[in-house]
Backbone bond lengths (Angstrom), bond angles and torsions (degrees), N, CA, C in turn:
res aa  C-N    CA-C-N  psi(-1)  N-CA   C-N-CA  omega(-1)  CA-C   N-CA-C  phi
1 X - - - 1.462 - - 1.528 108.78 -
2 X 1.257 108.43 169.02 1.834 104.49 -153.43 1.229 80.76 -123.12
3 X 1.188 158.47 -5.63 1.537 164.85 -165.54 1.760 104.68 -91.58
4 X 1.287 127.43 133.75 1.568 131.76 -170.26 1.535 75.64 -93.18
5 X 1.219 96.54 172.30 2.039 119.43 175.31 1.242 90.28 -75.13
6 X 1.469 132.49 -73.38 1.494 121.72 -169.67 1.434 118.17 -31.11
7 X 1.726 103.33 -53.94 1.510 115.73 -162.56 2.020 98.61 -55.37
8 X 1.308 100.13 -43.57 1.929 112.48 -162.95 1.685 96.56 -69.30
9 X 1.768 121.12 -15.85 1.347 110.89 -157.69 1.538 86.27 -101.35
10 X 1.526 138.40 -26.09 1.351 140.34 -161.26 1.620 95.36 -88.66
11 X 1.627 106.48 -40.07 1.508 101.10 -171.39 1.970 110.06 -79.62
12 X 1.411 111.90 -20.81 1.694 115.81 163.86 1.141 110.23 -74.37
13 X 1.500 142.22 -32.43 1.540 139.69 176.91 1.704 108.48 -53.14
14 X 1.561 92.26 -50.43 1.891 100.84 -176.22 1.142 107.30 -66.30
15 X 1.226 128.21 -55.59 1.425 114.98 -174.84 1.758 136.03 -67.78
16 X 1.309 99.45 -17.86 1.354 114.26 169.96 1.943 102.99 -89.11
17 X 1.669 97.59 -9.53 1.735 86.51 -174.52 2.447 85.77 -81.85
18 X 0.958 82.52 -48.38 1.496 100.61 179.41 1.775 115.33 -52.93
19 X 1.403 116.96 -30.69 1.480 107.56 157.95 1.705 116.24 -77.84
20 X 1.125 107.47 -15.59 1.412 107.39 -177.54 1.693 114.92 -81.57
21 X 1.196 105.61 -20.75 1.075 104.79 -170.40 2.193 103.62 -116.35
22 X 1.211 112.05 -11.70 1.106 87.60 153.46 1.865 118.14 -97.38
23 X 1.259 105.01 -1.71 1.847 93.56 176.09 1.400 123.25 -82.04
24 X 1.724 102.18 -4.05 1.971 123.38 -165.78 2.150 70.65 -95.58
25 X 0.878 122.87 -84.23 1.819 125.51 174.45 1.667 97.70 -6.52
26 X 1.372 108.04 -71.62 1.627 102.80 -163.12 1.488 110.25 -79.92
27 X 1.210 119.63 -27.99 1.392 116.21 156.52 1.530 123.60 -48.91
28 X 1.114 117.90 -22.19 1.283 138.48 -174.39 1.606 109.90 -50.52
29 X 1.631 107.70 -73.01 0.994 137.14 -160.64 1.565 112.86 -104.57
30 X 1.363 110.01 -8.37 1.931 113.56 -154.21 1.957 81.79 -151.48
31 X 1.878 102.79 164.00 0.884 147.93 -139.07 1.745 87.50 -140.07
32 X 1.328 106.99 127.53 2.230 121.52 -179.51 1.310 55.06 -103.45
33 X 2.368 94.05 131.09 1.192 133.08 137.26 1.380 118.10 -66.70
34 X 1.147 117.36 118.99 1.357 137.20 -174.46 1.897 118.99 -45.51
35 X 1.727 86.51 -39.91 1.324 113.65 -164.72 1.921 113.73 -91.25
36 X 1.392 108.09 -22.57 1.187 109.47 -169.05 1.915 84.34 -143.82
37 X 1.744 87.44 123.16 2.125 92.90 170.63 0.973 125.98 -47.43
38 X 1.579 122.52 -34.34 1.636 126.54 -162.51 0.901 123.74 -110.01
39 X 2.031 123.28 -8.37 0.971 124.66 171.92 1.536 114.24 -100.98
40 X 1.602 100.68 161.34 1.447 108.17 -171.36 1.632 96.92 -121.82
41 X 1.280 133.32 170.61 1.531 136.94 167.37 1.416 101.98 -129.63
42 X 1.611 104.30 121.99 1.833 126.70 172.47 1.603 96.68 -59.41
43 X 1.529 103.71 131.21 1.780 122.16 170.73 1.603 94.28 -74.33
44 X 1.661 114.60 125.99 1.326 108.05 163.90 1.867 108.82 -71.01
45 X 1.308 121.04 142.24 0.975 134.31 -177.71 1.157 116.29 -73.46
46 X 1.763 139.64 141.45 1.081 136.78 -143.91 1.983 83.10 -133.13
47 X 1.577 129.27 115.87 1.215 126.00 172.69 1.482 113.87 -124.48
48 X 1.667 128.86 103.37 0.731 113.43 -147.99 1.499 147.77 -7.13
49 X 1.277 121.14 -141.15 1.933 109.19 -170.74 1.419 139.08 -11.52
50 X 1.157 145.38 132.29 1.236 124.32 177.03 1.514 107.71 -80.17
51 X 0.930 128.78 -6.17 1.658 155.61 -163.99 2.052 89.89 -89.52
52 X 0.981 108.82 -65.22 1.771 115.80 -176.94 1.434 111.05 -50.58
53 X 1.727 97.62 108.28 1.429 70.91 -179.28 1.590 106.77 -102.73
54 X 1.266 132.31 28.74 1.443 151.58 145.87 1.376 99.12 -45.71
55 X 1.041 106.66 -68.13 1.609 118.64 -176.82 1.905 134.52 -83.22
56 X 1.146 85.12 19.55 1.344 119.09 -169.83 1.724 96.69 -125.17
57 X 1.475 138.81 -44.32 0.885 152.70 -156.47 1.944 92.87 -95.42
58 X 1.026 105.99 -37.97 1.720 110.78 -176.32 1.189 88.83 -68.68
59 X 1.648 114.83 -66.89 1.678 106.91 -154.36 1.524 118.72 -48.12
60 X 1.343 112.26 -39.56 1.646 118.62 -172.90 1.396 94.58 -74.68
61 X 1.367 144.08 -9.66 1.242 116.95 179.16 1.283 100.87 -100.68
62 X 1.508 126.00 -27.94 1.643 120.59 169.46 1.411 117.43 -49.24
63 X 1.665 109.11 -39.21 1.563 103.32 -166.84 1.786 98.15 -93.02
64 X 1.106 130.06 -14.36 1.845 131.36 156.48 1.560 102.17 -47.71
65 X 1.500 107.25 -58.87 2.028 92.60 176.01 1.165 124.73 -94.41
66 X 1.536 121.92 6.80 1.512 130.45 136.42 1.419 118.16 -39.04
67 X 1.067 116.06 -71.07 1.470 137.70 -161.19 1.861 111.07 -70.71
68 X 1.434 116.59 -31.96 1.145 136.97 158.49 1.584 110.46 -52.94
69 X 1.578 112.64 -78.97 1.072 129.43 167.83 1.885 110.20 -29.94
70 X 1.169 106.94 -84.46 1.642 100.22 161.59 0.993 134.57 -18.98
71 X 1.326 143.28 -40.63 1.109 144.83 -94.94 1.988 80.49 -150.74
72 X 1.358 105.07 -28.29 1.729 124.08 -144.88 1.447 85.35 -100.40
73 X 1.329 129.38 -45.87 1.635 149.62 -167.99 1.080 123.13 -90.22
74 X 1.618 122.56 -28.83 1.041 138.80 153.38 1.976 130.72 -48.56
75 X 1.424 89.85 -58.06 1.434 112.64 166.97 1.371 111.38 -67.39
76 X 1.565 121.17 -21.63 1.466 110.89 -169.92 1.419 92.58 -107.72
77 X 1.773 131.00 4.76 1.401 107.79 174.29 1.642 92.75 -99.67
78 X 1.622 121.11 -4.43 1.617 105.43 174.74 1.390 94.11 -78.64
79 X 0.731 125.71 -35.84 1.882 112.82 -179.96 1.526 109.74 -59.69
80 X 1.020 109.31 -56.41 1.528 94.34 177.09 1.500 128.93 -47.56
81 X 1.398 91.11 -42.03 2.047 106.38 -172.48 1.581 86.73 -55.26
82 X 1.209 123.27 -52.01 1.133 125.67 -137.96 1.666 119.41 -82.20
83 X 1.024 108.79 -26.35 1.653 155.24 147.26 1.372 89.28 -34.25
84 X 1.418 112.87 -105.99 1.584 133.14 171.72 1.721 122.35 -24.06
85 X 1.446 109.10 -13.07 1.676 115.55 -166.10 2.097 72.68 -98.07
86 X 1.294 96.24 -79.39 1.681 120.11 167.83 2.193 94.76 3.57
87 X 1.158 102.39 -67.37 1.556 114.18 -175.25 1.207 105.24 -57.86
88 X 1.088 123.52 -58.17 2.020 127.70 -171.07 1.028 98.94 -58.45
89 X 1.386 126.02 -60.89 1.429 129.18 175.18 1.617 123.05 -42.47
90 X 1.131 116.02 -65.19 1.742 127.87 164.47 1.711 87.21 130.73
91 X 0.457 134.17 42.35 1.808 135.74 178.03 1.223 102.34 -111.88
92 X 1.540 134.99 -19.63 1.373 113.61 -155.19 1.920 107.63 -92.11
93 X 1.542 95.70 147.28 1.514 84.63 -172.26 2.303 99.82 132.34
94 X 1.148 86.94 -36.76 1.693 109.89 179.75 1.731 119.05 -74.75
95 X 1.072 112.53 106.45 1.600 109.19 175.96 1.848 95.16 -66.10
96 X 1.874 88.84 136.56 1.317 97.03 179.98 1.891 109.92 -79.52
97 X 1.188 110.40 16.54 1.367 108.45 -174.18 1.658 112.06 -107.65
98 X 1.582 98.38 -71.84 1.599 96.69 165.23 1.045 127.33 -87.16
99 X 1.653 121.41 -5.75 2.070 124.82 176.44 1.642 93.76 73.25
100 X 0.877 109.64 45.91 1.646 102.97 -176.72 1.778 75.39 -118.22
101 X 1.547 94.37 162.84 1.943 107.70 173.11 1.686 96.57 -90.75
102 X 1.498 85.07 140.36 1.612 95.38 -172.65 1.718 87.27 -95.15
103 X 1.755 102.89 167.34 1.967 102.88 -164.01 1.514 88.73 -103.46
104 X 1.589 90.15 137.96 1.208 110.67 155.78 1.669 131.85 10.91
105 X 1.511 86.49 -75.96 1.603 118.31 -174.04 1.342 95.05 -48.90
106 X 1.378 140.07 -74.06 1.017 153.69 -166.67 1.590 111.40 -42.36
107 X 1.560 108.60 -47.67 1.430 107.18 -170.92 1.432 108.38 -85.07
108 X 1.499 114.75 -13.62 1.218 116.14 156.00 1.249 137.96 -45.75
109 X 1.544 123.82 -41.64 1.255 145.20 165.78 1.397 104.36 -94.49
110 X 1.017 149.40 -61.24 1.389 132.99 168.12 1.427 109.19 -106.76
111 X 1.277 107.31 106.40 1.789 108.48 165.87 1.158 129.00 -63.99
112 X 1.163 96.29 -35.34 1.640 106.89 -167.97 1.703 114.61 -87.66
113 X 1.523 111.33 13.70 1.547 135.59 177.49 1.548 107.70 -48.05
114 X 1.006 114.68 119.10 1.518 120.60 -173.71 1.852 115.51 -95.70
115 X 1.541 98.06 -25.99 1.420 116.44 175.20 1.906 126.96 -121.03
116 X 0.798 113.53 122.38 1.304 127.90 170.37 1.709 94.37 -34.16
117 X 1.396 102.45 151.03 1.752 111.67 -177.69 1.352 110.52 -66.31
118 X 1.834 145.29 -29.27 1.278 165.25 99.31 1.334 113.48 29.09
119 X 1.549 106.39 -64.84 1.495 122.36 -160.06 1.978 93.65 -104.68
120 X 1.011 109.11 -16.65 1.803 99.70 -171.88 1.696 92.73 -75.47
């Protein structure tokens, strides 16, 4: 692996700082499915009257970029886990496409990079 211990221990700090802080995000707004680990379920939004349909017309568009949003955070906390499994293992660092070591730079700004800049 082309990664120093420091470099692999600064780039595991971020990403576990970075799952923490997008699962406090989806916790935010969404409900951990009981039934499945990684998924969460968007709260439909309650805008006053059920009678309004102003407010009836907001809510369905709040829970449309709920569900987006989710959907966006979700996928980026399997990247992280997955990233983080990637480390225990000693694999991480490897585009899952060509197995070539992805650079530095890259995992710097995205750690949780699954592909070499080539293959993305």
């Amino acid at each position: 692996m082309h990664i120093s211990q420091n470099d692999l221990q600064l780039l595991k700090n971020k990403l576990l700082s970075e799952e923490k802080t997008t699962s406090e995000t989806l916790a935010s707004f969404a409900s951990k499915n009981k039934n499945a680990n990684r998924e969460y379920t968007s709260e439909f939004p309650t805008f006053g009257d059920a009678n309004d349909e102003d407010a009836q017309t907001s809510a369905v568009e709040e829970y449309g970029t709920r569900l987006s949003a989710e959907r966006a955070l979700e996928e980026r906390l399997r990247a992280i886990e997955e990233a983080l499994t990637h480390i225990e293992k000693g694999s991480y660092g490897r585009c899952s496409n060509c197995k070539q070591d992805i650079p530095l730079a890259r995992l710097n700004v995205s750690p949780e990079a699954e592909l070499c800049g080539k293959c993305k």
